[in-house]
C-alpha positions as CSV (number, residue, x, y, z in Angstrom):
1,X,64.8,112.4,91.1
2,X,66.4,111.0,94.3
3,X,70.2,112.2,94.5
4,X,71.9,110.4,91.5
5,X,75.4,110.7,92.6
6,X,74.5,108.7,96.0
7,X,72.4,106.2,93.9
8,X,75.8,105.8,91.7
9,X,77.4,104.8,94.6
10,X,75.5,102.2,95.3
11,X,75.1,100.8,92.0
12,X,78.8,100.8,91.9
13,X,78.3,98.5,95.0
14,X,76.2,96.2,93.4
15,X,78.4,96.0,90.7
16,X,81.7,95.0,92.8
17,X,79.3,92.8,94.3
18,X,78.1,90.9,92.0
19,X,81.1,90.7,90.3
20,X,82.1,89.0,93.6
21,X,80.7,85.7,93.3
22,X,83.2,84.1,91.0
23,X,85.8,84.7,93.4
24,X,83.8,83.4,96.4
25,X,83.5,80.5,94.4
26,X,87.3,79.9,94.0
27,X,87.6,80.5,97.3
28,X,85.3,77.3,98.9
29,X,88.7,74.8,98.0
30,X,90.6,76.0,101.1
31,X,87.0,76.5,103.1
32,X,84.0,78.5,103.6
33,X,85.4,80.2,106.7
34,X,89.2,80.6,105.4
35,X,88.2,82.3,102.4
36,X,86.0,84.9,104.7
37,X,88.3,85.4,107.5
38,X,91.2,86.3,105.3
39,X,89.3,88.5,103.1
40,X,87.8,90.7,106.1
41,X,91.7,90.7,107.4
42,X,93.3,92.2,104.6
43,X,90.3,94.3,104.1
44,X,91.0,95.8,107.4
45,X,94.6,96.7,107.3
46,X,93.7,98.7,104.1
47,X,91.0,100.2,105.8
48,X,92.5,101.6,108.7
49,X,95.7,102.5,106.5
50,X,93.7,104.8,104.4
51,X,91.7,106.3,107.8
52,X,95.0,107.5,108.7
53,X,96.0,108.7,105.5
54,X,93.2,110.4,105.5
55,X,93.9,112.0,109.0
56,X,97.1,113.0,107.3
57,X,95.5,114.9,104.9
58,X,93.5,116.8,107.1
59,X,90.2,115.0,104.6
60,X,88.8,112.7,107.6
61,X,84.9,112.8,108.4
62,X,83.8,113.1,111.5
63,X,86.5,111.6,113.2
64,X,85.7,111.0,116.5
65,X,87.3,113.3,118.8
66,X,86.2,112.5,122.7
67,X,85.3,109.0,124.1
68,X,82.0,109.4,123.0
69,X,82.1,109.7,120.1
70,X,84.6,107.1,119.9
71,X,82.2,104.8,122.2
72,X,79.7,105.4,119.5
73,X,81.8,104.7,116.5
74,X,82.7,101.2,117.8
75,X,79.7,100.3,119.1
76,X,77.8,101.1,115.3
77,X,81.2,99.1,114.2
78,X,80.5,96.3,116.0
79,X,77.1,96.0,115.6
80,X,77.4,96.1,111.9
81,X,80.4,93.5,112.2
82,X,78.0,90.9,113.5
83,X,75.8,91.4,110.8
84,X,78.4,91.5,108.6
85,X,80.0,88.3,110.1
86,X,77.3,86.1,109.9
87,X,75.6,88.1,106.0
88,X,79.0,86.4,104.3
89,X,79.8,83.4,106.6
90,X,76.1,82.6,105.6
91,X,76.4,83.2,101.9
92,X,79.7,81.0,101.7
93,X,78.8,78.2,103.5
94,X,75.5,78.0,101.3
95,X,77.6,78.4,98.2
96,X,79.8,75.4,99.9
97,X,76.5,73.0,100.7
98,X,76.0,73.3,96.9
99,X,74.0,76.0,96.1
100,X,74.0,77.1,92.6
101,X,75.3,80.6,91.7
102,X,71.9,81.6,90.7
103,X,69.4,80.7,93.4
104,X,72.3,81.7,96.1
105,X,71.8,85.1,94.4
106,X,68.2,85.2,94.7
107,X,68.3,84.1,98.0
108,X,71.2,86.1,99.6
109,X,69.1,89.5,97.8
110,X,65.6,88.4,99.4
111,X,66.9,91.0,101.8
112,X,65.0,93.6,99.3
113,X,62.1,92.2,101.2
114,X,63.3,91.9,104.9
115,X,64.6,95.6,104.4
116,X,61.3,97.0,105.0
117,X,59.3,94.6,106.8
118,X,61.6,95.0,109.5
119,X,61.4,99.1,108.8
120,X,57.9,98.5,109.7
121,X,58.6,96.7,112.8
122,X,61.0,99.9,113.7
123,X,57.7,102.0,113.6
124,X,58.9,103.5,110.1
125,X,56.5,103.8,107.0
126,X,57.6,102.4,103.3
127,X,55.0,103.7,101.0
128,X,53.3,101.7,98.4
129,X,55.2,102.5,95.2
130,X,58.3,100.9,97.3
131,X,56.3,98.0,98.9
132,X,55.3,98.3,94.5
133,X,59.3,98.1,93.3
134,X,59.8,95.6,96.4
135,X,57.1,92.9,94.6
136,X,58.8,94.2,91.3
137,X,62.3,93.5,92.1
138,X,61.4,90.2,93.7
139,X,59.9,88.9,90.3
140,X,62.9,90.1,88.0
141,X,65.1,88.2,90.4
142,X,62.9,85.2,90.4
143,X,63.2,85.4,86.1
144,X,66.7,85.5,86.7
145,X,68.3,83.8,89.1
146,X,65.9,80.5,88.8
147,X,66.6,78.6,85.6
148,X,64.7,75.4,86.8
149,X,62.5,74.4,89.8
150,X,62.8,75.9,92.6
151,X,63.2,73.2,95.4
152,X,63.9,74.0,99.2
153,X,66.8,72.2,100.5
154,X,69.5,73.2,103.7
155,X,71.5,75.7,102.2
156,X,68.3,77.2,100.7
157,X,67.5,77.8,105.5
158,X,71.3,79.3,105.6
159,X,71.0,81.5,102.4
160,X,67.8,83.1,104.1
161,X,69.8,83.9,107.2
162,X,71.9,85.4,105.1
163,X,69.9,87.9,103.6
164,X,68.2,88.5,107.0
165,X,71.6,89.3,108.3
166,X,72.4,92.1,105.3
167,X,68.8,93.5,105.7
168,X,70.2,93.9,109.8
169,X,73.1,95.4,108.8
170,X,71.3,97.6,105.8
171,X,69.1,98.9,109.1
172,X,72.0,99.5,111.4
173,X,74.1,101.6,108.5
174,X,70.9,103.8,108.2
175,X,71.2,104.3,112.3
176,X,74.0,105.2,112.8
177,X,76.1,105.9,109.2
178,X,75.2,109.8,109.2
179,X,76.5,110.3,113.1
180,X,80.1,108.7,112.4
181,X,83.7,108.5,110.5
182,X,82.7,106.5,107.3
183,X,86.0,104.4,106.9
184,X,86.7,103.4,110.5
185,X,83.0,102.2,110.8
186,X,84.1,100.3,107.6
187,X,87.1,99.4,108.9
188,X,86.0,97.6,112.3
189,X,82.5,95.8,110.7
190,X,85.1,94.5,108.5
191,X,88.1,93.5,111.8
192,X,84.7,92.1,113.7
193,X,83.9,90.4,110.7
194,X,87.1,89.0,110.7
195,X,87.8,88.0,114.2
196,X,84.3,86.4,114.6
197,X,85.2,84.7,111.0
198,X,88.5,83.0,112.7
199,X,86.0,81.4,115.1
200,X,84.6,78.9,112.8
201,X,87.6,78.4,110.5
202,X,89.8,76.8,113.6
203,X,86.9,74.8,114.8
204,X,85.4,74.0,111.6
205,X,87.7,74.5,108.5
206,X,90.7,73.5,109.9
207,X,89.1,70.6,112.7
208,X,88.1,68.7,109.9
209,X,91.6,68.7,108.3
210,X,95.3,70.2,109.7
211,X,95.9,70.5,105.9
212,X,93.5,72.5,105.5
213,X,95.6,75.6,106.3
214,X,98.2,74.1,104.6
215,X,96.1,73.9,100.9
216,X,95.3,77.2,101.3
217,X,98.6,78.9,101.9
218,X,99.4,76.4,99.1
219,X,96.6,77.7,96.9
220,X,97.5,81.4,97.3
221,X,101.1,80.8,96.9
222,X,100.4,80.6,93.4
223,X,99.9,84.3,91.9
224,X,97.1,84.4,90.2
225,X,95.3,82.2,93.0
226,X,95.9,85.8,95.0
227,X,93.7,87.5,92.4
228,X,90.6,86.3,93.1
229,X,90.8,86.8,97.1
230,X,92.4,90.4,96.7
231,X,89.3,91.0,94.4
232,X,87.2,89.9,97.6
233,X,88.8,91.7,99.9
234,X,90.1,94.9,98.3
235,X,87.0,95.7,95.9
236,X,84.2,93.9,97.9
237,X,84.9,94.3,101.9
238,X,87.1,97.1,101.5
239,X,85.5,99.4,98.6
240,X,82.2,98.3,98.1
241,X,80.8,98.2,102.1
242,X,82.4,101.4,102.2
243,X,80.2,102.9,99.6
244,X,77.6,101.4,101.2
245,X,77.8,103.1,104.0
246,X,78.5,106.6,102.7
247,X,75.5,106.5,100.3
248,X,73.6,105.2,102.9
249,X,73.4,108.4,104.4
250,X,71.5,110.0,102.2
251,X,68.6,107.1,100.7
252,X,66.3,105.0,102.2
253,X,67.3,102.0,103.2
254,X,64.6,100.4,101.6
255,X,65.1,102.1,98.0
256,X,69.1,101.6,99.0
257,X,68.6,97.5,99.1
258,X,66.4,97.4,95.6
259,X,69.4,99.3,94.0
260,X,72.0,96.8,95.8
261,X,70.3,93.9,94.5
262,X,71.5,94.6,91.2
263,X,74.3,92.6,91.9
264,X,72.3,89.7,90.7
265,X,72.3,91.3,87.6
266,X,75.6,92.4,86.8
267,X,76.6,88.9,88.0
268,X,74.5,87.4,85.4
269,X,76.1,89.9,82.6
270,X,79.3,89.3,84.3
271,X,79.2,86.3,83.4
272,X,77.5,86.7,79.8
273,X,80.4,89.3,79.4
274,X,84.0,87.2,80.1
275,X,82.8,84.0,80.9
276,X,80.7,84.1,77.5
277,X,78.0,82.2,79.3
278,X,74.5,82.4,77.3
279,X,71.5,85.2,78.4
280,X,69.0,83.5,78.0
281,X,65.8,85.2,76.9
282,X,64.2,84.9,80.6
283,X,67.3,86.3,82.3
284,X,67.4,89.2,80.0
285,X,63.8,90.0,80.8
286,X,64.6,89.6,84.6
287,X,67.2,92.5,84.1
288,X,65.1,94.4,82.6
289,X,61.9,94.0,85.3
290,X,64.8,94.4,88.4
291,X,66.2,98.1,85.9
292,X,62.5,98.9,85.7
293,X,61.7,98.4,89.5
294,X,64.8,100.5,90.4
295,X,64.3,103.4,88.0
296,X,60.6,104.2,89.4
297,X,61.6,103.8,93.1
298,X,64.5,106.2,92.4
299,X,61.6,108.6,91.4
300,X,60.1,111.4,93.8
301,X,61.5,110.7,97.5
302,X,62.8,112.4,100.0
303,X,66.4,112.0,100.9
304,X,66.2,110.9,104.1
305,X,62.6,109.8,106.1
């Protein structure tokens, strides 16, 4: 069996993830860009708070001790940052074009797909019981994200860029995660993230209304309108990416992506769960297909190609 405690990690992921999508949801009133700029902000303070913290503690990994290193670091940060960047700009202006919750979900996790078709392109080799769980996965998601026809329409084109953009980032993570610090590279995907976020949300968000910025710091003046975006940014940016890229280092990306793509299915029991919205009998087989394709993948491989 593949190393369960790194497979947690990423499950946990999924699960802060998909858990996610509520509060993206909230967050379209003030703008697609708004919400994702601020979210990647405060998501960075904490970030580089707890790198030094950690420094403190004498606990830090791999910090980067000669310009190098250091040259590395941000150059693996910024790379992932542009993926980053335009992975969730992508995903929230799809969910703002009117995209349901379900098919952006599907969409947005096509990267399970891109993950290793690209790996080929790198010259690396995904074996058939994962090309297997790939198909798998992409069926269970199908059953249950899809509740009706499946038509193609804009935001169906900006969703795909999405998950093209996470299946970069997936790829760059498994570059360069095992050669530097964890947090900081965390910590500047999510300040690149931000600052190329702030682009679009002056020229866009607030362009098409100056009170624009005004609803929003209207909207999170109200406490419990906070919740939702610190849920974003703390649990999702912050926590979540993180994990990513720590149990990144030791699984494939391409087994790493079919175990993130759960999220679909812990938003769909999410859901089922607080919002006591139904399961229907073809979402609960979908879970099961997606649980099935994920078990046998995590089943005799190599830590590391």
């Amino acid at each position: 069996m593949a190393n369960l405690g790194y497979s947690f990690l990423l499950v946990l992921a999924a699960f802060i993830w998909g858990t996610t999508f509520v509060a993206q949801a909230e967050g379209n009133s003030a703008g697609p860009f708004v919400f994702t700029c601020v979210r990647n902000f405060v998501a960075t303070f904490l970030l580089f708070g707890l790198a030094k913290i950690l420094d403190k503690a004498g606990k830090s990994r791999r910090k980067p001790k000669s310009p190098a290193e250091v040259k590395k670091l941000w150059k693996a940060g910024v790379l992932c940052g542009i993926a980053l960047a335009f992975g969730t700009n992508f995903q929230q202006l799809g969910l703002y074009l009117g995209c349901s919750a379900g098919k952006s979900g599907f969409l947005t996790t096509c990267y399970i797909v891109l993950v290793p078709v690209l790996s080929v392109f790198l010259g690396k080799k995904i074996s058939p019981k994962n090309w297997f769980c790939v198909g798998l996965t992409l069926a269970g998601l199908y059953l249950l994200c899809i509740k009706e026809g499946f038509s193609v329409q804009a935001s169906d084109g900006v969703l795909l860029l999405c998950a093209l953009s996470f299946a970069i980032q997936i790829l760059i993570i498994d570059r360069f995660g095992a050669e530097v610090d964890n947090v900081r590279l965390s910590a500047i995907q999510c300040l690149v993230a931000c600052v190329m976020s702030s682009i679009p949300m002056i020229l866009v968000d607030m362009k098409h209304s100056l009170a624009g910025l005004y609803s929003a710091l209207e909207v999170y003046s109200h406490g419990s309108a906070w919740i939702p975006l610190l849920y974003a940014a703390v649990l999702s940016s912050g926590v979540a990416f993180t994990l990513q890229i720590v149990a990144q280092n030791k699984i494939k990306p391409t087994v790493a992506s079919l175990l993130m793509s759960l999220e679909s299915v812990f938003a769909v029991l999410g859901g089922w769960v607080v919002l006591n919205e139904r399961l229907s009998l073809q979402e609960g087989i979908g879970c099961v297909v997606m649980a099935v394709a994920v078990i046998l993948a995590q089943v005799n491989f190599s830590k590391k190609r």
